[in-house]
C-alpha positions, 0 to 999 in steps of 0.5 A: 500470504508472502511475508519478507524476511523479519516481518512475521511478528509486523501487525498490517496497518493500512497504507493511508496509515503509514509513515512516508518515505518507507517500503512496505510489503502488501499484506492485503488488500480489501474494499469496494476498489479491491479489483481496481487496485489489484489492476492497478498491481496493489496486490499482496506480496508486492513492494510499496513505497510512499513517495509523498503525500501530495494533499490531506486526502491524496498520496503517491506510492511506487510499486513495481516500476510505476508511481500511482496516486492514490485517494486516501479512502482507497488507501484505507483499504491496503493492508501493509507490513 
């Protein structure tokens, strides 16, 4: 596992979970969508941030150099810190 400098004693909470507006580093990533979302360049060690939550269910997050709109049940299963 890659951990960012003064995350160590951090507990992962799920993506869907977090306050908007933050960074996070991916923890892990789990789920029946593991594979789309590791496509999708969700993968453990990756920077995210969340831009907004555009609805109740739904939010957009940047990684890398893209903004992805994410379903908050797919968000449930990515793990961050």
């Amino acid at each position: 596992m890659i951990l960012a400098k003064g995350t160590e004693g951090i507990q992962p909470t799920p993506l869907a979970s977090a306050p908007q507006r933050s960074s996070y580093l991916i923890d892990r990533v789990s789920g029946p969508d593991q594979r789309r979302l590791c496509e999708m360049g969700l993968v453990e060690g990756a920077e995210i941030r969340i831009v907004n939550r555009a609805q109740r269910d739904m939010m957009v997050v940047k990684v890398g150099g893209s903004r992805l709109a994410l379903a908050r049940g797919m968000a449930d299963h990515v793990w961050v810190k």
